[in-house]
N, C-alpha and C positions, 0 to 999 in steps of 0.2 A: 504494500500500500504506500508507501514508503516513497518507491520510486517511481509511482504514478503523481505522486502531488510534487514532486521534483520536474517529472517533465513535464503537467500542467505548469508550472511556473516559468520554467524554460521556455516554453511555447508562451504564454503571454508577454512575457517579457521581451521578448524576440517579435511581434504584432506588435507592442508601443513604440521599441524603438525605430522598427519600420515604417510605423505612421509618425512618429516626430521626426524623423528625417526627411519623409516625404511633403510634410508637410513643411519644412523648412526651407526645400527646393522651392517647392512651389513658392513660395514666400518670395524667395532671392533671388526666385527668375521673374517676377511681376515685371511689366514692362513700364518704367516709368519714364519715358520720354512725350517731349510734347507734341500736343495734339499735331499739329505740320509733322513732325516729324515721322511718328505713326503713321498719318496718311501718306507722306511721301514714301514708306518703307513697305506697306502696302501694295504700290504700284510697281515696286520693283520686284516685290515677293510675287505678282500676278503675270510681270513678264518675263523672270525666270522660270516661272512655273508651266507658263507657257512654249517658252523654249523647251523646254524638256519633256515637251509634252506631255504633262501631269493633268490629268482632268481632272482633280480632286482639289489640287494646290490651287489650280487655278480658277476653280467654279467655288470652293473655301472662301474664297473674299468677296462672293457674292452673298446680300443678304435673301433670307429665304421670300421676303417679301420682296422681291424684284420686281418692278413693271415699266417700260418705257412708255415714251410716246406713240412707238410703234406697236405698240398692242403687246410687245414680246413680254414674259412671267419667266418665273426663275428655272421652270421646267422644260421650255421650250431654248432659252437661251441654255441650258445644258447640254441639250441633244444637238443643238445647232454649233458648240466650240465642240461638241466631241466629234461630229462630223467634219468639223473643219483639219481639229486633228490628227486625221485618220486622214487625210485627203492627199494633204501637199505633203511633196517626200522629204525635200528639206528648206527651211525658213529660218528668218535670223530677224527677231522681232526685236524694233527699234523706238523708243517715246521720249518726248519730252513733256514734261509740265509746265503748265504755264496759269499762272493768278489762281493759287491755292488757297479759298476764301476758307475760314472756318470761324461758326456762329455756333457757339456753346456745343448740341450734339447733332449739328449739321452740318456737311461742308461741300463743297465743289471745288470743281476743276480742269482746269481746257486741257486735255489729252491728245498731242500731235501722235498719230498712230501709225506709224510704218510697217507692213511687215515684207519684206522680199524674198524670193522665191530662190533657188539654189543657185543662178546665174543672181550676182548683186543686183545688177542692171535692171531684173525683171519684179515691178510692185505687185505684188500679188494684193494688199489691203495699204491703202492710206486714207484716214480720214482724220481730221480736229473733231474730238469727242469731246463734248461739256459731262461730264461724269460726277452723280449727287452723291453724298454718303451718307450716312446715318451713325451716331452708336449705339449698338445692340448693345444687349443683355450676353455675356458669355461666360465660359469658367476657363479657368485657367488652370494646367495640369490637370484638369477633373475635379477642382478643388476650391480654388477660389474664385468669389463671383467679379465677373469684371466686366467694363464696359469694353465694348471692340468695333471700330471701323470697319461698313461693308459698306458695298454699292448697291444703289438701292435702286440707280434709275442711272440711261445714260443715252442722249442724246445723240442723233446723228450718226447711231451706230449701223444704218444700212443692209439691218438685217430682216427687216419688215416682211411678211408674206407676202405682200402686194407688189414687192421688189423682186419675186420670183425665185426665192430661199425657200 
C-alpha cells in the first residue's frame, strides 16, 4: 500500500509541475508588441504562409466571420486560396503596406499584392487591396485568453463569382 501512495504522489506531482511550466511558457510567450506591429507581423506570417503553400497558416489569419464586398464568407475564400494553391506550380509572393490605420480593435490597410509566376516576368495576381481587421477573442498556447488580429473583410480582392472564379 505503501508504494501505491508513493507513486500516487509521484504522479501528481509530476501533473503540477507540468502545468506550472506550461503555464509559464505560455505566460513568457504572450505577444506583447504593439498593435502596428502585430498587424504588420500578420501580413508577413500570411505571405510566408502563403509561399509555402500552407493552407492553414495562411487561411489562420482569417477571421471566421469573413465577408467582403464581393459577396465572398470565410468558407468560400478557403476553397478559392486552396485552389489557387494547388494551381500554379511555382510563385514568389511579393507586398507592401501602405497607411496602416489602427482605431482601438479595428484596423486597415492598402495591401500592394504581387504575386509572379515561375518566369519573374510573368504577374500571375496584382492588385492594391484595402484589407479590414478586427481583434478577436483567442487563447494563446490553449491557455491564455487573448485578443488576436484577423481579417475580417478585404476589398478589391477580385475574386467575386460574377468575375468568373
Amino acid at each position: 500500500m505503501k508504494g501505491v501512495d508513493i507513486m500516487r504522489m509521484i504522479i501528481w506531482v509530476s501533473v503540477v509541475a507540468f502545468a506550472a511550466s506550461y503555464g509559464i511558457f505560455a505566460y513568457t510567450t504572450l505577444d506583447r508588441r504593439s498593435d502596428e506591429a502585430q498587424v504588420t507581423s500578420l501580413f508577413s506570417q500570411a505571405a510566408d504562409a502563403i509561399q509555402r503553400r500552407d493552407l492553414s497558416g495562411a487561411i489562420g489569419c482569417v477571421s471566421a466571420n469573413y465577408k467582403d464586398p464581393s459577396g465572398l464568407n470565410y468558407d468560400r475564400l478557403r476553397v478559392l486560396t486552396a485552389q489557387a494553391l494547388r494551381m500554379e506550380q511555382k510563385f514568389n509572393v511579393d507586398y507592401k503596406l501602405d497607411n496602416v490605420r489602427i482605431s482601438g480593435d479595428t484596423a486597415s490597410a492598402g495591401v500592394d499584392l504581387t504575386i509572379k509566376g515561375a518566369d519573374p516576368n510573368t504577374i500571375v495576381y496584382k492588385r492594391m487591396l484595402t484589407v479590414t481587421l478586427t481583434k478577436e477573442s483567442g487563447r494563446h498556447a490553449l491557455v491564455i485568453p487573448v485578443k488576436v488580429w484577423r481579417v475580417t473583410s478585404i476589398d478589391n480582392l477580385g475574386l467575386a463569382p460574377e468575375e468568373g472564379i
